[in-house]
N, C-alpha and C positions, 0 to 999 in steps of 0.2 A: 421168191421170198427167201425160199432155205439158202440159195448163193448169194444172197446180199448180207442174210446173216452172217453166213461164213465170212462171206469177206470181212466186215465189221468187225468177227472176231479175233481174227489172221491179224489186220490193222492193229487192233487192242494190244495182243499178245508180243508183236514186234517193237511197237510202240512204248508200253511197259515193263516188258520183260528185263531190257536193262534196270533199272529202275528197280524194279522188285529185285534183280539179284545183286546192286550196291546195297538196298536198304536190310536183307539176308544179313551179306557178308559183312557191312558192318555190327550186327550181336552174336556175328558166328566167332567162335574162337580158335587160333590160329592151330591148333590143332582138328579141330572141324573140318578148316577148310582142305586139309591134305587128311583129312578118313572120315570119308562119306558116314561109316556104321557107327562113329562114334556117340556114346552114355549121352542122355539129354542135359548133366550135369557138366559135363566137359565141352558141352555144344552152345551153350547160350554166353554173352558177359555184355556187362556193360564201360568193360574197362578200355576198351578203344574210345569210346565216347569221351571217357576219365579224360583219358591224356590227350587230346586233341584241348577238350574244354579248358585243361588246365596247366598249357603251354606259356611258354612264354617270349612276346608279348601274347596275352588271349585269346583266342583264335575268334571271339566274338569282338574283336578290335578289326578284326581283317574285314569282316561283313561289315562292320560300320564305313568302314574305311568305303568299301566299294558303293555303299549307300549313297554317301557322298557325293562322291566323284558321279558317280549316275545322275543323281537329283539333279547336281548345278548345272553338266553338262544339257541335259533335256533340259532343263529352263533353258538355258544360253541359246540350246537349240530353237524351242520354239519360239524365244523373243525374235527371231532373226527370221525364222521359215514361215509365220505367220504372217507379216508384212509383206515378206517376200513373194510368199504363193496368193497372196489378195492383188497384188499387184499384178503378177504374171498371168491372171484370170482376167485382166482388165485390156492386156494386149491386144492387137490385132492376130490374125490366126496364123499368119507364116510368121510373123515374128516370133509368136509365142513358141510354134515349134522347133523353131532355129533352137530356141534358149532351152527348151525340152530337151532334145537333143543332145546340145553342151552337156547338161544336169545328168542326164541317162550314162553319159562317157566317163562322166568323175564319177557315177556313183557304180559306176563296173570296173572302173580303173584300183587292180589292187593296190592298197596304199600302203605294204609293204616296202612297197617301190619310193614310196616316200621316205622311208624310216630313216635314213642315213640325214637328209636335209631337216625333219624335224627334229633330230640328235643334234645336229648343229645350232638349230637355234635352239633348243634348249639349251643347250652349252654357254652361247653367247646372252643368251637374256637370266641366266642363273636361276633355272626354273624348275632344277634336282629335288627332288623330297617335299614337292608340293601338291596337295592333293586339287588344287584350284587350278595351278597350271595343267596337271594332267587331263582337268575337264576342259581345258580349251580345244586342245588337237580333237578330242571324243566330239564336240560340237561341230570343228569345221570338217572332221570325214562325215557326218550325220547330216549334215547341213543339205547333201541333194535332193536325198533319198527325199527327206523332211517338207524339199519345197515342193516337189514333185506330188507326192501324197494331197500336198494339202492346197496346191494349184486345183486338180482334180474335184477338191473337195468345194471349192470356191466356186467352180465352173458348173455345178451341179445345182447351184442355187437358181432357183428364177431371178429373173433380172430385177421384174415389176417390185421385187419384195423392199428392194435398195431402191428403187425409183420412189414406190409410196413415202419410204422413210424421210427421201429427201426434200420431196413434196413437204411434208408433215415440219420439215424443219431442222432436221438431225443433223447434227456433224460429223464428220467423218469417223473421229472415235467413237462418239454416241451411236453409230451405225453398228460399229464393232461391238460394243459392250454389247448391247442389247438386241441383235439380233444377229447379227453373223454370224460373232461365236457359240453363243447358242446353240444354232443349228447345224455347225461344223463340229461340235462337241463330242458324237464320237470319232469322228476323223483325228480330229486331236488326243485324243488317249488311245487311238491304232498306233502314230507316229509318237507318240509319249514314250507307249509300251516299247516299241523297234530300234528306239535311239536307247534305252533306258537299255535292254537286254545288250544291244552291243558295247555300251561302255561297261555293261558289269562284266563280260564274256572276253573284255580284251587284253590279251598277253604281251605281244612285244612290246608297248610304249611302257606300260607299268613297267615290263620289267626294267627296263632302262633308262626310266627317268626315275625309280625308289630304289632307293639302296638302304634304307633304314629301313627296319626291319618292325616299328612302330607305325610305319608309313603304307607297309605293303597293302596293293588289292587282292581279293579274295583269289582269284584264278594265281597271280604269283609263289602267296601263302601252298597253296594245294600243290606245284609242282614241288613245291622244296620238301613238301612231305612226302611226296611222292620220291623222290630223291635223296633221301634224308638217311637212307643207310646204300653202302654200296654193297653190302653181301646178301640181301632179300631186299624183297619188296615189302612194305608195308600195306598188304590189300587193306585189313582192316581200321587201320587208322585214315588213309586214303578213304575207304567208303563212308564213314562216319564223317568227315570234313565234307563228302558232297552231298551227304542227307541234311546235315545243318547247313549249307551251302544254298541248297535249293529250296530250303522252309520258306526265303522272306519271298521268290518268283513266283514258289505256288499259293501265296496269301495276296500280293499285287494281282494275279491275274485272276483271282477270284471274287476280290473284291470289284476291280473295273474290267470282269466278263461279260456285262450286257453293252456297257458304250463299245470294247475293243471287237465283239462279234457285230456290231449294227455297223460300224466301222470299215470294218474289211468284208462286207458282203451286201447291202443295199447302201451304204451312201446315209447322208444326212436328211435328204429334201429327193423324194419322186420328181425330175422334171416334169 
């Protein structure tokens, strides 16, 4: 019992510890940060916060911004990975793994490797400084992961449930509304949550399809302050951007923590 606390705690500590010392530095004051011993009046401000809040463009435009771009792109995603993984649950069993398989290779293929060919069609389709175009490319790398998840999640149903329905009369959408999705509902806000975090967490596309500076996503926004003088580092304004940075992640996953944990550890439906 006392080693499982420990460990528990170890976990905590490792896990948090970043965390508590961004949320520190950002109301320590830049003379704090370089003397430990220093006056409790010298050691506290809220003036990092000041000037992040009141940059310009706003630094609370950059979180909208990446709001955005996450929202449409999970919609786009699940429009597409929904259908997709109901259908792929309907396969026979070597076909579906053939296509498993494929899915598994794009979704560990890094898509770096892509970046040069999505620059190009960005180029050619004139898709610079849009936050809709940007949620496309976030929907189709999400797109595997997304069928995969919710194939799994489909396959997990009893059959009879869809056979009664069909008996009863239902159509195929009627089937969907009213009971499939239902019962695949936290599997749906697991992969909501998964697509949602990597479009807000992604760097090279933003940075290179926004050049407008009203446009930028939150991860872009942060490095240019991070970069933003060439003779010191800006810890404090840096940490102050990723405490407001990480408000709306830690209010998303508190609010949908009982579908996203029923999700990733028992499934929808007991076969």
């Amino acid at each position: 019992m006392k080693a499982t606390r420990f460990v528990v705690i170890t976990l905590l500590i490792w896990s948090l510890g970043p965390l508590a010392w961004q949320l520190y530095t950002s109301f320590c004051t830049d003379q704090a940060l370089v003397t430990p011993f220093a006056s409790l009046h010298q050691r506290w401000t809220l003036a990092h916060y000041q000037s992040v809040l009141q940059s310009n463009p706003p630094f609370i435009r950059y979180l909208f911004n990446s709001l955005f771009a996450g929202a449409v792109s999970t919609v786009l995603t699940l429009l597409l990975a929904i259908p997709a993984g109901y259908s792929l649950s309907k396969l026979s069993q070597r076909t579906a793994l053939i296509i498993k398989c494929i899915l598994i290779g794009c979704a560990l293929f890094p898509y770096v490797l892509l970046f040069l060919a999505l620059l190009e069609i960005a180029r050619y389709l004139q898709l610079g400084n849009n936050l809709i175009a940007l949620a496309i490319p976030y929907a189709a790398l999400s797109q595997p992961l997304a069928v995969l998840l919710l194939t799994n999640a489909f396959s997990d149903l009893p059959p009879e449930l869809e056979d009664a329905a069909r008996v009863e009369g239902l159509s195929v959408l009627q089937r969907f509304r009213w009971i499939l999705l239902p019962l695949i509902s936290p599997a749906i806000a697991s992969t909501a949550i998964l697509v949602f975090l990597f479009s807000w967490n992604e760097y090279p596309i933003a940075l290179t399809w926004i050049s407008d500076s009203a446009q930028l996503t939150l991860p872009v926004a942060m490095a240019r302050i991070a970069g933003s003088s060439i003779h010191s580092v800006p810890y404090g304004p840096y940490a102050a951007a990723t405490v407001i940075g990480s408000i709306p992640l830690i209010l998303l996953v508190m609010v949908f923590q009982k579908p996203i944990v029923s999700g990733l550890t028992t499934g929808a439906v007991k076969g």
